[in-house]
Residue frames as qw, qx, qy, qz and C-alpha x, y, z in Angstrom:
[[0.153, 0.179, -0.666, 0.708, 143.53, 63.97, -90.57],
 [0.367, -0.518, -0.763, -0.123, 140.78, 62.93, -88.22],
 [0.176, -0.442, 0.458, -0.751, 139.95, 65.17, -85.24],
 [0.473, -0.289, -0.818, 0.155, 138.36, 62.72, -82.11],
 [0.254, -0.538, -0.066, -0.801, 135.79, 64.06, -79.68],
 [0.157, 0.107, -0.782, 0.593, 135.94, 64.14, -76.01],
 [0.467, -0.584, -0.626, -0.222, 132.30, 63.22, -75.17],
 [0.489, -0.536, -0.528, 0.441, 133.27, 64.17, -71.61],
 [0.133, -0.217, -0.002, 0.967, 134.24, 67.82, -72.39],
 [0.079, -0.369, -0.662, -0.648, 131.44, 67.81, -74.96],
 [0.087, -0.055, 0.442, -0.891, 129.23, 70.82, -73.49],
 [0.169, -0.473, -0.795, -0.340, 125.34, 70.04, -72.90],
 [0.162, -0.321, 0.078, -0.930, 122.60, 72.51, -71.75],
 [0.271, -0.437, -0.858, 0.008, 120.56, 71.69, -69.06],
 [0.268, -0.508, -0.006, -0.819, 117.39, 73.72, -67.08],
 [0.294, -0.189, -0.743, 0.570, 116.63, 73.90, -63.67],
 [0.232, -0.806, -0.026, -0.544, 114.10, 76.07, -61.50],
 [0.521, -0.149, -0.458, 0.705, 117.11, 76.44, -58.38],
 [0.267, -0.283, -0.704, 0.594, 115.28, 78.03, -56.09],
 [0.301, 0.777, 0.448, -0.325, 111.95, 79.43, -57.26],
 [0.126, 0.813, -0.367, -0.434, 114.17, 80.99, -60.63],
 [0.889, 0.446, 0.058, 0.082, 114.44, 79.14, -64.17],
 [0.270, -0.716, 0.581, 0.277, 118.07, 78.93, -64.68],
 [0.900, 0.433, 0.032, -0.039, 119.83, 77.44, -67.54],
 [0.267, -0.732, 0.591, 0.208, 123.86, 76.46, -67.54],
 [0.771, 0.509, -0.359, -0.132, 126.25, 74.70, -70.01],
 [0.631, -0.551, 0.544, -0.045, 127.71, 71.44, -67.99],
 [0.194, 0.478, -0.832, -0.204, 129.87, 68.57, -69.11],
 [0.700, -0.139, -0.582, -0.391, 128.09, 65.38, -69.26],
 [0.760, -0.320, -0.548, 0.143, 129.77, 64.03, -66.16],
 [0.058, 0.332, -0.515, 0.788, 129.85, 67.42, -63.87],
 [0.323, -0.406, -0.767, 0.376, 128.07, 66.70, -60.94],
 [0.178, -0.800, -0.498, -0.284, 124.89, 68.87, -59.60],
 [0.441, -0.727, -0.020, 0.527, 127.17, 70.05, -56.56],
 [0.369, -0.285, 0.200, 0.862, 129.73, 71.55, -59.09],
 [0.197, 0.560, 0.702, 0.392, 127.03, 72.70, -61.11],
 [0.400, -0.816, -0.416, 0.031, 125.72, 74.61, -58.38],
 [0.382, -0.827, 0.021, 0.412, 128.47, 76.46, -56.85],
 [0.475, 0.000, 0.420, 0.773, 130.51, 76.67, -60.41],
 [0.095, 0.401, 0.656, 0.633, 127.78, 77.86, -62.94],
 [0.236, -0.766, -0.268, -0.534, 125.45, 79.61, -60.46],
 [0.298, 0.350, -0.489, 0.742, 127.88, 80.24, -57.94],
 [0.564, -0.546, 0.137, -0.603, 125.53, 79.25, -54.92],
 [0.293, 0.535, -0.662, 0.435, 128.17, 78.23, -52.60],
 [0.559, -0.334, 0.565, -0.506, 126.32, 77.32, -49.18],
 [0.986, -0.060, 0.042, -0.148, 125.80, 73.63, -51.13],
 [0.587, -0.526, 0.611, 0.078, 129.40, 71.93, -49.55],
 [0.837, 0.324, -0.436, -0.067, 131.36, 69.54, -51.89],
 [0.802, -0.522, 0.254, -0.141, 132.75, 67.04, -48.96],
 [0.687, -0.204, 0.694, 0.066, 133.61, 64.00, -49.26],
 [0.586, 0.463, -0.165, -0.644, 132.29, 63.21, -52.59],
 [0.257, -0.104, -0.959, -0.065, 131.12, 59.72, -52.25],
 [0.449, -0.466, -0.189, -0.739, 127.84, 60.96, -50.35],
 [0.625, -0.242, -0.652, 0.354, 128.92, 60.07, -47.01],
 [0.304, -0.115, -0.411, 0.851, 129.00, 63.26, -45.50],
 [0.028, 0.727, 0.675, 0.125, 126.08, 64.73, -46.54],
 [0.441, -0.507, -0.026, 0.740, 127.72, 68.14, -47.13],
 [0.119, 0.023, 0.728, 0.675, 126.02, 68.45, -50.98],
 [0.181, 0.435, 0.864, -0.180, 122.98, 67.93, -49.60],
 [0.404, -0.006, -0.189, -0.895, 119.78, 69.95, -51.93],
 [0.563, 0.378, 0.595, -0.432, 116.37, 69.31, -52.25],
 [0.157, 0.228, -0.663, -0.695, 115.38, 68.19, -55.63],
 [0.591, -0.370, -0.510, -0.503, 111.28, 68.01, -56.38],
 [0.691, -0.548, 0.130, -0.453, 111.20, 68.24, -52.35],
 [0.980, -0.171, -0.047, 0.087, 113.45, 65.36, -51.81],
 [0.277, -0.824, 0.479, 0.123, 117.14, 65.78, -50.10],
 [0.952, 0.221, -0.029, 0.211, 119.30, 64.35, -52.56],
 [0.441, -0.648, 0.242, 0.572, 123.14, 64.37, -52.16],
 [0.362, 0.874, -0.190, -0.261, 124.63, 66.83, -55.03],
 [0.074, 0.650, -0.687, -0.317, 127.90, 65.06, -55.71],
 [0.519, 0.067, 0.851, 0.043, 126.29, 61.14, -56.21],
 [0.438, 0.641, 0.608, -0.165, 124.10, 63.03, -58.71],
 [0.493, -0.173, 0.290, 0.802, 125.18, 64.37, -62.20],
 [0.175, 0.398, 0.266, -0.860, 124.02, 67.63, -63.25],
 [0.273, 0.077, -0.786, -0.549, 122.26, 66.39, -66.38],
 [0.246, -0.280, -0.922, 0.107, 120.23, 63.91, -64.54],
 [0.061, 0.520, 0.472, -0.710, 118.29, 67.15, -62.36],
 [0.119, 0.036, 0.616, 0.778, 117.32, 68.12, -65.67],
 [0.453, -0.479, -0.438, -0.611, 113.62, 70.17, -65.55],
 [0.523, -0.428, -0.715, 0.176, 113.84, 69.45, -61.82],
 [0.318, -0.875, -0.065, -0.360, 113.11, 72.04, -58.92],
 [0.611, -0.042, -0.515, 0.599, 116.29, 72.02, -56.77],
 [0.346, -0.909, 0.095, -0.211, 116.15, 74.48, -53.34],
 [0.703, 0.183, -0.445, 0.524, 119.60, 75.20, -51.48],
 [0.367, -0.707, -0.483, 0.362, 120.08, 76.27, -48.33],
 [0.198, -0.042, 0.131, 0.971, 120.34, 79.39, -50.00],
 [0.356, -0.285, -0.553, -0.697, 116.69, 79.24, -51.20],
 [0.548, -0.358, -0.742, 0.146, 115.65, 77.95, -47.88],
 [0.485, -0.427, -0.385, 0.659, 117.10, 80.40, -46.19],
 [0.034, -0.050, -0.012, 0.998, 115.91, 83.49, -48.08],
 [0.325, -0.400, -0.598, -0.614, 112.42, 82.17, -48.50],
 [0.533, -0.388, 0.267, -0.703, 112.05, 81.85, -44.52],
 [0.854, -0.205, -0.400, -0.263, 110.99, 78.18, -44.86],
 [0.743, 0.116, -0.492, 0.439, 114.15, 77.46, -42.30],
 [0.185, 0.591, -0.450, 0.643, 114.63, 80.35, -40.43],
 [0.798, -0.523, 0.138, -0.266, 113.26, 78.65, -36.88],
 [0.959, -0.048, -0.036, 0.278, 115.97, 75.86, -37.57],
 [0.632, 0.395, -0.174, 0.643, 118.64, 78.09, -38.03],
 [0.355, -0.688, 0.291, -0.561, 117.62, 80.50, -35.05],
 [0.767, -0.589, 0.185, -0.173, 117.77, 76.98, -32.93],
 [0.805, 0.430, -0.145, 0.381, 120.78, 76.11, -34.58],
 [0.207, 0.581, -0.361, 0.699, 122.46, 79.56, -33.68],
 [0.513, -0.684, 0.256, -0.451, 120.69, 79.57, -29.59],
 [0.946, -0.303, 0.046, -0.104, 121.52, 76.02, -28.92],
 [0.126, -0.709, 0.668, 0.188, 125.42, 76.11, -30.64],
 [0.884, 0.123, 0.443, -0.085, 124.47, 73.84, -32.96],
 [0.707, 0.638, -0.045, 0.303, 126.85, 74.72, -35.29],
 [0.448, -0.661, 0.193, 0.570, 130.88, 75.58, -34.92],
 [0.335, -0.231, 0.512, 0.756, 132.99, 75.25, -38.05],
 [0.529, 0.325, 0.575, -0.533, 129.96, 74.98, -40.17],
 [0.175, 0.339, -0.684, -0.622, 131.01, 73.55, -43.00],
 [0.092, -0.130, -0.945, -0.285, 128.01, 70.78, -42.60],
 [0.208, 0.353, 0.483, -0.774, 125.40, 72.94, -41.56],
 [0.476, 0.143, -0.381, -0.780, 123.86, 73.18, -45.06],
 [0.428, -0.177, -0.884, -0.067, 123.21, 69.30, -45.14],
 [0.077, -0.070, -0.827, 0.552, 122.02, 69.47, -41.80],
 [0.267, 0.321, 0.319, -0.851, 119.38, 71.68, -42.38],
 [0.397, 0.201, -0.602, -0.664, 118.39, 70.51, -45.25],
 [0.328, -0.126, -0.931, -0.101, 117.87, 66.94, -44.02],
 [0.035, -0.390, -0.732, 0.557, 115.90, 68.44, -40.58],
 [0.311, 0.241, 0.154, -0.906, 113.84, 70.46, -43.10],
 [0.570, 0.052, -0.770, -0.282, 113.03, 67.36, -44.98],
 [0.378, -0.286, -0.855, 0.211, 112.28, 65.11, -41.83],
 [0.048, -0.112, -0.426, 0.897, 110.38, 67.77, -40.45],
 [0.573, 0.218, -0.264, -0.745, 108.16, 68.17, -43.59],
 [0.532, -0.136, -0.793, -0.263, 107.43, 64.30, -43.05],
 [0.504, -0.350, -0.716, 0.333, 107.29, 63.73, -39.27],
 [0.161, -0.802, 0.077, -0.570, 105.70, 66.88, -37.46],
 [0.657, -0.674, 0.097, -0.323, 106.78, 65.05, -34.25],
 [0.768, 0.214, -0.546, 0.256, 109.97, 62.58, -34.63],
 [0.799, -0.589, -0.025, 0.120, 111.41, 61.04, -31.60],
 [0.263, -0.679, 0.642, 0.242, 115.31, 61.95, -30.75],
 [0.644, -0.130, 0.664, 0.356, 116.04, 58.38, -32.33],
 [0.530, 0.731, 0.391, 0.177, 113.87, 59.45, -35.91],
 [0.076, 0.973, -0.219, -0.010, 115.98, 62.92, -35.73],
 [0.455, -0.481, 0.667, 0.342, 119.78, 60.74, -34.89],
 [0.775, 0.234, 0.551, 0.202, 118.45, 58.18, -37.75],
 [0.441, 0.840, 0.314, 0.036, 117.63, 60.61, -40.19],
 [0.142, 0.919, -0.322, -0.176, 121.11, 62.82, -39.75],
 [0.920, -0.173, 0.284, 0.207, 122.53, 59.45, -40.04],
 [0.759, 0.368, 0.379, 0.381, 124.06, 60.51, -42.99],
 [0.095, -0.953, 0.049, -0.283, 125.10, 63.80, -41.88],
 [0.757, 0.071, -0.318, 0.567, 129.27, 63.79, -41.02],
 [0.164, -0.904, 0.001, -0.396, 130.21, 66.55, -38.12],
 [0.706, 0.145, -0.459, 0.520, 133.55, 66.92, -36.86],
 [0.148, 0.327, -0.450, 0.818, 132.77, 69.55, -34.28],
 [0.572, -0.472, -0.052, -0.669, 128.95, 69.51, -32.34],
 [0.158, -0.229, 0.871, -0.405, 129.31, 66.00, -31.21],
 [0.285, -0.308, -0.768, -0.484, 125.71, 65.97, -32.90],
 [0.218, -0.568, -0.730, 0.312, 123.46, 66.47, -29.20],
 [0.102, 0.509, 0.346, -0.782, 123.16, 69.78, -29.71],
 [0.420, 0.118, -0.523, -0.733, 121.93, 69.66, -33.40],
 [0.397, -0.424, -0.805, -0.119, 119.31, 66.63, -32.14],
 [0.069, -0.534, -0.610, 0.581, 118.62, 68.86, -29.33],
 [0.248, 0.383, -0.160, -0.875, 117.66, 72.43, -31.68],
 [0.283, -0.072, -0.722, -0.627, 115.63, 69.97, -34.33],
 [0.193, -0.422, -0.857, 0.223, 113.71, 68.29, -31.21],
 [0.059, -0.609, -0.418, 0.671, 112.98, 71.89, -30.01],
 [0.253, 0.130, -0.457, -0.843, 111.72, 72.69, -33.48],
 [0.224, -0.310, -0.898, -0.219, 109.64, 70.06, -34.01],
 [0.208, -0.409, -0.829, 0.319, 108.17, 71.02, -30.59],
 [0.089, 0.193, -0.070, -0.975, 107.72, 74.76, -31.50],
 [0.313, 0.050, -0.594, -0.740, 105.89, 73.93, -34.47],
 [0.475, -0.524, -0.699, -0.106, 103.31, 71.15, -33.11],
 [0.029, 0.487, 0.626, -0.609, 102.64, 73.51, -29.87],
 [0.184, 0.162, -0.364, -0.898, 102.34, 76.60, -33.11],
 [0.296, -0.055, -0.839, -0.453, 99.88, 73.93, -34.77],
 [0.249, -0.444, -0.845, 0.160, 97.86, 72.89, -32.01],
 [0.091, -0.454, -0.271, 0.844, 97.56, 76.43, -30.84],
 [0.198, 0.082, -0.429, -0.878, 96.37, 77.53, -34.32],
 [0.407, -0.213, -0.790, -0.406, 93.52, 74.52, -34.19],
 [0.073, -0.337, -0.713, 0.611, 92.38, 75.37, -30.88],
 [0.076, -0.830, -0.421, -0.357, 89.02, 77.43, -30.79],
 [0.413, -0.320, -0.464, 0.716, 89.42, 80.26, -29.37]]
């Protein structure tokens, strides 16, 4: 009698450092980094959406780059640095975005707030100044059934601008 093996069930170990913290978890070859995340280390603020990476509800950072969690299978992050907007959000690196988030009502239901932030803490960390259109382009990929989106382009704009008066102020003599 033969016995046949389900590659897909077949369990593999992979390591992460998921937010500043080595972590190690047994996945199936073809779970996905989102289910990785909120199954195995049960950090829940990354969204599973759509899961075709249209909505950009999955979104993490992975070696500093916002990749979407469900296009990407957990295998593949292998040895990488991933931050969620869990890691974001207890290290501080966010909390301006999420204070103009909360003053401006940039968020209702917030089931796509993680993404959001994620992507405006990414385009932030490239563009210290982006124009409204660089801040629409950039959430292109960012689905929201309740803001309408002007008041999340309006709270990133009025980051940005925080931060470059912050900046300019710091480089001033004084």
């Amino acid at each position: 009698m033969s016995s046949e093996i389900d590659d897909a069930k077949e369990a593999v170990r992979v390591r992460f450092t998921v937010n500043g913290r080595k972590v190690a978890c047994e996945v199936a070859p073809r779970d996905t980094l989102v289910d990785c995340l909120r199954n195995a280390l049960e950090l829940t603020g990354t969204h599973a959406g759509c899961e075709m990476g249209a909505c950009g509800a999955c979104l993490v950072q992975l070696d500093g780059r916002a990749v979407h969690g469900c296009l990407m299978f957990a295998v593949q992050a292998d040895g990488a640095r991933i931050d969620t907007i869990e890691g974001l959000s207890e290290s501080g690196a966010i909390a301006d975005l999420q204070a103009e988030f909360h003053r401006r009502n940039a968020l209702q239901c917030g089931f796509c707030t993680p993404g959001m932030l994620i992507n405006a803490h990414e385009l932030l960390s490239r563009l210290t100044e982006p124009s409204r259109a660089a801040i629409r382009d950039a959430l292109s990929g960012n689905f929201c059934r309740c803001t309408g989106y002007e008041a999340i382009v309006d709270a990133i704009a009025a980051v940005a601008d925080a931060r470059a008066a912050k900046a300019s102020q710091e480089g001033s003599p004084g």
